[in-house]
DSSP file (Angstrom, degrees, kcal/mol; ACC not computed):
  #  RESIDUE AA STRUCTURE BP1 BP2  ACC     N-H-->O    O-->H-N    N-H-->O    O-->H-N    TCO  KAPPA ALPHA  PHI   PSI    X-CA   Y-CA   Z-CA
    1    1 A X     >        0   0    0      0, 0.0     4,-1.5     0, 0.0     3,-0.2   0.000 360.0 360.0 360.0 -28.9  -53.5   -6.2   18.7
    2    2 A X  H  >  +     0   0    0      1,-0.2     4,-2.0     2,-0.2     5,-0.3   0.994 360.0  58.1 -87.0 -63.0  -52.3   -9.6   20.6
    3    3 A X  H  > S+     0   0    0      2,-0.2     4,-1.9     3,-0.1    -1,-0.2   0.794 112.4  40.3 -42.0 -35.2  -49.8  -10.2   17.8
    4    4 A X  H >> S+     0   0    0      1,-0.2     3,-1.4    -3,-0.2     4,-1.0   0.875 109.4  61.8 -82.1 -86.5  -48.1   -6.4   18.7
    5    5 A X  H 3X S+     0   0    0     -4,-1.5     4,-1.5     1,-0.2    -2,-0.2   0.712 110.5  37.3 -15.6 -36.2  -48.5   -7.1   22.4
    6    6 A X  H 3X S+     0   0    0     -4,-2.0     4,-1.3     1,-0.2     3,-0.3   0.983 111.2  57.8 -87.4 -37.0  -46.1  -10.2   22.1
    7    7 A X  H <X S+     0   0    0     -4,-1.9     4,-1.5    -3,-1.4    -1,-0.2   0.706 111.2  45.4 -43.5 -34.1  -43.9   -8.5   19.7
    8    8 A X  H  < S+     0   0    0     -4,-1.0     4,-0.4     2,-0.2    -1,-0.2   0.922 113.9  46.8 -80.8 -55.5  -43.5   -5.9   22.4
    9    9 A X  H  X S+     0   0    0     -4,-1.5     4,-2.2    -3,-0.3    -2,-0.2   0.661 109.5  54.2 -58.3 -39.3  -43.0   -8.4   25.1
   10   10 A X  H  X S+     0   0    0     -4,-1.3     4,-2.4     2,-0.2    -2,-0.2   0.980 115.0  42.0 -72.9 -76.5  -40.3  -10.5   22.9
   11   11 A X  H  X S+     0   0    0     -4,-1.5     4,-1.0     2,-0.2    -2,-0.2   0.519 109.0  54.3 -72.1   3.0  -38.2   -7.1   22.4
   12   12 A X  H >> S+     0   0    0     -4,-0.4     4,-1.6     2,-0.1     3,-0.7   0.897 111.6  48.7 -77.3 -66.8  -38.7   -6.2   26.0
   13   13 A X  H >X S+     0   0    0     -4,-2.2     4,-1.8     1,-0.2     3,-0.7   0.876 112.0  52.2 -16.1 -62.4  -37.0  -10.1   26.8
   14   14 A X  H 3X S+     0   0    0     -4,-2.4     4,-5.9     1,-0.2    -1,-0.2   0.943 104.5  47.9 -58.9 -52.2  -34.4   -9.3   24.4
   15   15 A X  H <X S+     0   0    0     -4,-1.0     4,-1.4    -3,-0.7    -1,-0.2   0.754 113.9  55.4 -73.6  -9.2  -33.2   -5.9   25.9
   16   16 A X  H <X S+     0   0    0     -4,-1.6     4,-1.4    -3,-0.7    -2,-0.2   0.976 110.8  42.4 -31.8 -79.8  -33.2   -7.9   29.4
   17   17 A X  H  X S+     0   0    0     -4,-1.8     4,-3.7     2,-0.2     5,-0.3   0.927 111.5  52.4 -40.9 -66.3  -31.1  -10.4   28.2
   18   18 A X  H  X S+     0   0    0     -4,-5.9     4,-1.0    -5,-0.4     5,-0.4   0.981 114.1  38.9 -52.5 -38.9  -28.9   -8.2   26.5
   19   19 A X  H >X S+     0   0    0     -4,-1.4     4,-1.5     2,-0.2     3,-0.7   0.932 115.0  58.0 -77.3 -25.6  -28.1   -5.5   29.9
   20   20 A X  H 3X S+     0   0    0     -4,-1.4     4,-1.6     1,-0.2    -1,-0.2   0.981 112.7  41.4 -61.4 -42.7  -28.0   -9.0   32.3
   21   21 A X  H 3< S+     0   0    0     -4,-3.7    -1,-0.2     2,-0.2    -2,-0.2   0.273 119.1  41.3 -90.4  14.4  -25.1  -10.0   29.6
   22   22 A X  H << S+     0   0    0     -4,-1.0    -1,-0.2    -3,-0.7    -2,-0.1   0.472 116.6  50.9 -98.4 -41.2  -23.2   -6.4   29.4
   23   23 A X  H  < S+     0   0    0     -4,-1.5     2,-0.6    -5,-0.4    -2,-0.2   0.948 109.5  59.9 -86.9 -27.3  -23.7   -6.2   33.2
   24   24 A X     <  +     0   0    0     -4,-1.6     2,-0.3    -5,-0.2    -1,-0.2  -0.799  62.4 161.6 -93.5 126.3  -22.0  -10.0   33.5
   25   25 A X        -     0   0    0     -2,-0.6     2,-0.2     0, 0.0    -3,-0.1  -0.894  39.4-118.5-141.6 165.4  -18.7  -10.3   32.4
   26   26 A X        -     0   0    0     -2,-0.3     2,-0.5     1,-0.0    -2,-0.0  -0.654  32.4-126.7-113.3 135.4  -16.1  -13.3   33.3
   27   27 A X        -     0   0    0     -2,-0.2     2,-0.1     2,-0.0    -1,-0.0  -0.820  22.1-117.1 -95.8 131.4  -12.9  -11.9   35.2
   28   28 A X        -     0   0    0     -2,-0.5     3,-0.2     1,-0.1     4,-0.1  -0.551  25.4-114.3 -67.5 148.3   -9.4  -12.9   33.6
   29   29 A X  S    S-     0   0    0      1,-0.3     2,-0.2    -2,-0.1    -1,-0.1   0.648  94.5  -1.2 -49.4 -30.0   -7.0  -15.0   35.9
   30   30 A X  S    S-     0   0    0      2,-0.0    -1,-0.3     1,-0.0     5,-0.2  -0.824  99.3 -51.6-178.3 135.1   -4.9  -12.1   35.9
   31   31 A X    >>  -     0   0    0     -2,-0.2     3,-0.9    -3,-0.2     4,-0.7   0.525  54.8-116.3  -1.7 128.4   -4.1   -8.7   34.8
   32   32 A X  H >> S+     0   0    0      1,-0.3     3,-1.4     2,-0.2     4,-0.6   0.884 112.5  42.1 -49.4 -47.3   -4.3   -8.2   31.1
   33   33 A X  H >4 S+     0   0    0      1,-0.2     3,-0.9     2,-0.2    -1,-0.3   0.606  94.5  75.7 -84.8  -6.6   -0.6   -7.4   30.7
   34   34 A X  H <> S+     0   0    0     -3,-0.9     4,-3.0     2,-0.2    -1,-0.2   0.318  88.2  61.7 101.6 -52.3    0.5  -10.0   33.0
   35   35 A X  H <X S+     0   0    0     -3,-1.4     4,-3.2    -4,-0.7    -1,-0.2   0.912 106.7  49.6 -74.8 -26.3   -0.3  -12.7   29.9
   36   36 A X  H <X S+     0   0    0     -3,-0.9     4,-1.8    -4,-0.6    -2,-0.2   0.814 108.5  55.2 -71.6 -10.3    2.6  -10.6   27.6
   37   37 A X  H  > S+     0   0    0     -4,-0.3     4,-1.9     1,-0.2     5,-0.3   0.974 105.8  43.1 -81.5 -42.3    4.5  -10.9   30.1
   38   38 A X  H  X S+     0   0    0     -4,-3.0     4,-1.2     2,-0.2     3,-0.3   0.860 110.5  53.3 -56.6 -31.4    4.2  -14.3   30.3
   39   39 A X  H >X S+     0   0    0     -4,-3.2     3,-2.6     1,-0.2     4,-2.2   0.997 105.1  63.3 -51.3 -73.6    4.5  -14.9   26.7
   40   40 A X  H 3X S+     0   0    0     -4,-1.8     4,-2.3     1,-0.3    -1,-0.2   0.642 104.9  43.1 -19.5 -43.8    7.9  -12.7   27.0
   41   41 A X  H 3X S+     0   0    0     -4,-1.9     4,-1.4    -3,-0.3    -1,-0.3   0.740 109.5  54.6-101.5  -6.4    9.7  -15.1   29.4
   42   42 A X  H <X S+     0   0    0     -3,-2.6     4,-1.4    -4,-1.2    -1,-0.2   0.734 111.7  44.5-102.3   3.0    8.8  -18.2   27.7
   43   43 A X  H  X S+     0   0    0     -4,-2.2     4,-2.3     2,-0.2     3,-0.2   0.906 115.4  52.5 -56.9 -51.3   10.2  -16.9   24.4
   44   44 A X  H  < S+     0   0    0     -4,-2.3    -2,-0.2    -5,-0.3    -3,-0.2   0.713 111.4  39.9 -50.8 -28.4   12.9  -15.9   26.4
   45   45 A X  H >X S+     0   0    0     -4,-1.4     3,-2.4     2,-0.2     4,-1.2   0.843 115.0  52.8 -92.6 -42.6   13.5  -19.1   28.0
   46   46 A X  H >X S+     0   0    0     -4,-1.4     4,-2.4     1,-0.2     3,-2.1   0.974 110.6  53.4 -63.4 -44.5   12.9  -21.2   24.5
   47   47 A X  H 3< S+     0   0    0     -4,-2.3    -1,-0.2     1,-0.3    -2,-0.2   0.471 106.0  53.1 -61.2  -7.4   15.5  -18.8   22.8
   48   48 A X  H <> S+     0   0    0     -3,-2.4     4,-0.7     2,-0.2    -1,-0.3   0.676 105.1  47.1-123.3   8.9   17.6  -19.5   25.1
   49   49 A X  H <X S+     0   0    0     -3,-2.1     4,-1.1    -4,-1.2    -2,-0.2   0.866 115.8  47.9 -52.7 -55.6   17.5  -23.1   24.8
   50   50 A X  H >< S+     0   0    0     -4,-2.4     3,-0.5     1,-0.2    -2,-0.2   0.910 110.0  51.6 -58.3 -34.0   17.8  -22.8   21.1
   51   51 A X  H >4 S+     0   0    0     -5,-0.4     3,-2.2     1,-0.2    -1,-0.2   0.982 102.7  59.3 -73.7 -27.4   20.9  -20.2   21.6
   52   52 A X  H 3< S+     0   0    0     -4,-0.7    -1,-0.2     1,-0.3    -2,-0.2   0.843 101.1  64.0 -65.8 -17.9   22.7  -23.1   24.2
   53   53 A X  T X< S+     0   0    0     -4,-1.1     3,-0.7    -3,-0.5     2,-0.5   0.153  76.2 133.3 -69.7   5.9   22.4  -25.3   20.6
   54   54 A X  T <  S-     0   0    0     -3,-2.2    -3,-0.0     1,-0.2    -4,-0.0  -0.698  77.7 -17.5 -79.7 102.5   24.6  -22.9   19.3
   55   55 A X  T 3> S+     0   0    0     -2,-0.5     4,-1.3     3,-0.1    -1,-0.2   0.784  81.6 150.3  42.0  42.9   27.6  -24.6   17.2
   56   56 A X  T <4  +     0   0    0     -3,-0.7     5,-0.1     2,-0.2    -2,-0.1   0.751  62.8  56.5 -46.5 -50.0   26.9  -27.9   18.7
   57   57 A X  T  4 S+     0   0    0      2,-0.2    -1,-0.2     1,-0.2     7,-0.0   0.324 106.9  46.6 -45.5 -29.0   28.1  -29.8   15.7
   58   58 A X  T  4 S+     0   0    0      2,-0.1    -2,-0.2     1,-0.1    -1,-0.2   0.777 110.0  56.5-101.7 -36.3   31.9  -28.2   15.5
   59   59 A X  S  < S+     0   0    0     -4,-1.3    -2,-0.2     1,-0.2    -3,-0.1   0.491 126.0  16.6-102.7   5.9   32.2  -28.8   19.4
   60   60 A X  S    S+     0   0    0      1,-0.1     2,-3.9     2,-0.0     3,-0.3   0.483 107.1  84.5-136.8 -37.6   31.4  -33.0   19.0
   61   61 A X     >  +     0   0    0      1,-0.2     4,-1.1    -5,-0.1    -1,-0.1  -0.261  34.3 141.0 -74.5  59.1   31.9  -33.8   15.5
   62   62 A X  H  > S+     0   0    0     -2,-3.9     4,-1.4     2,-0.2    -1,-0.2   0.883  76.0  59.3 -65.4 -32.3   35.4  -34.4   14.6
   63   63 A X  H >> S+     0   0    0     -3,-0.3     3,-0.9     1,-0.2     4,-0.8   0.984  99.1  55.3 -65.2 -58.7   34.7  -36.9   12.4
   64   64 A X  H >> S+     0   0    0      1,-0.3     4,-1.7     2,-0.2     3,-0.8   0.784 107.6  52.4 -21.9 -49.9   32.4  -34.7   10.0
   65   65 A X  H 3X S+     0   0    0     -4,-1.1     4,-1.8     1,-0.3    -1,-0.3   0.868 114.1  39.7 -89.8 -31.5   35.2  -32.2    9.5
   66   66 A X  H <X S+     0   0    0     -4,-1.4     4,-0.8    -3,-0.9    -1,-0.3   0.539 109.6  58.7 -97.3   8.8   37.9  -34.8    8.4
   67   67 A X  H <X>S+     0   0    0     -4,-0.8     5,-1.3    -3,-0.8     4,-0.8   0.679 103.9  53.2 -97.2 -17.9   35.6  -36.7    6.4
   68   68 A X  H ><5S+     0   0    0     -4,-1.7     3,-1.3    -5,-0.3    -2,-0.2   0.953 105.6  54.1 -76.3 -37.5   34.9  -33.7    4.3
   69   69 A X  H 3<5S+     0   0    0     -4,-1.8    -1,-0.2     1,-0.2    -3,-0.1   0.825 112.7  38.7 -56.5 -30.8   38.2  -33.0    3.6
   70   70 A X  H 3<5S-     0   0    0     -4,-0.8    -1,-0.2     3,-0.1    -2,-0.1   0.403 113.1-120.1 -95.6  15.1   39.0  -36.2    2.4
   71   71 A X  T <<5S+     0   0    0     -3,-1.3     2,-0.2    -4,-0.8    -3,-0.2   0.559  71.5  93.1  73.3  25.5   35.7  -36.5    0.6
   72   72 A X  S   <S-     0   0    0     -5,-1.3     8,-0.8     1,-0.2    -1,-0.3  -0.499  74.4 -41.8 -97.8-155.9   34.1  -39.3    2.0
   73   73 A X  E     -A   79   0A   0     -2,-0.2     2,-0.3     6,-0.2    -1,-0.2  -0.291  44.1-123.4 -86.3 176.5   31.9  -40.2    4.5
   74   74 A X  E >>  -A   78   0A   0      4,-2.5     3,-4.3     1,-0.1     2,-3.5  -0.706  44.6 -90.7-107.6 153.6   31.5  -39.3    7.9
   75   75 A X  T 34 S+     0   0    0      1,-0.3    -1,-0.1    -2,-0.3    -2,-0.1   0.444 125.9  56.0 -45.0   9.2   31.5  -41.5   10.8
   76   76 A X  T 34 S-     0   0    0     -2,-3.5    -1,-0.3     2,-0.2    -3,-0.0   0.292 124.5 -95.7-120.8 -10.9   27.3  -42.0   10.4
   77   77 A X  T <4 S+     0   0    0     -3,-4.3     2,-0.1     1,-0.3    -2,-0.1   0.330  76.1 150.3 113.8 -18.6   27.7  -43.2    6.7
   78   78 A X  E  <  -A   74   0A   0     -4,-0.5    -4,-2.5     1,-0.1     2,-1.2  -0.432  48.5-135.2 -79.1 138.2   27.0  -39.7    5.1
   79   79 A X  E >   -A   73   0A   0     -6,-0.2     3,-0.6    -2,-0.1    -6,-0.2  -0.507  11.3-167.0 -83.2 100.0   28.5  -38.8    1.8
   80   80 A X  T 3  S+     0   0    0     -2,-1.2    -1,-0.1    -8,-0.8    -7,-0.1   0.940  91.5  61.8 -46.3 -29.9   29.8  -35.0    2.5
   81   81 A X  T 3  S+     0   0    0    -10,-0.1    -1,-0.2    -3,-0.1     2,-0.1   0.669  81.6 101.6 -79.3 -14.7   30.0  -35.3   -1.5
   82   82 A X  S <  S-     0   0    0     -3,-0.6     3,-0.0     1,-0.1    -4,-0.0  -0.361  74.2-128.9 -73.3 151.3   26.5  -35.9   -2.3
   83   83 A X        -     0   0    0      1,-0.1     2,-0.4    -2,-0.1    -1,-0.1   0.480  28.2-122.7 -94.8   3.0   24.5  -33.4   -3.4
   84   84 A X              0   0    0      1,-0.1    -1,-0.1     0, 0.0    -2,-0.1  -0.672 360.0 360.0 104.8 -73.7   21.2  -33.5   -1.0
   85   85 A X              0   0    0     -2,-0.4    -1,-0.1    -3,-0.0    -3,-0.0  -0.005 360.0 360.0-109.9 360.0   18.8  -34.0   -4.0
């Protein structure tokens, strides 16, 4: 009978525990949608770093574009003719 008595006492503990830790819950910093939102403007803001990168290369590089036409290198040493590989 003392072995059931603790067993009884151990799952009374348990259902304690469990409604003290249903009835405490941790509040977020801020409104659930509030974090997409945030996510939303700092995509927005990296994309639009990346878009201000936008043909960067044509708008300094003069050298690049006449050294491929006349098939050598470009003012940095790079063969335009080489094949990457």
């Amino acid at each position: 009978m003392n072995g059931a008595r603790m067993s009884m006492v151990a799952v009374s503990m348990m259902v304690n525990l469990v409604a003290e830790a249903e009835a405490h819950h941790n509040e977020l910093p801020m409104p659930a949608v509030m974090f997409g939102v945030v996510a939303a403007v700092v995509f927005a803001i990296l994309g639009f770093v990346m878009f201000s990168y936008r043909d960067v290369a044509n708008r300094h590089g003069g050298g690049s574009r006449a050294a491929s036409q006349h098939g050598g290198a470009d003012s940095h040493g790079h063969d335009s003719t080489a094949s990457g590989h």
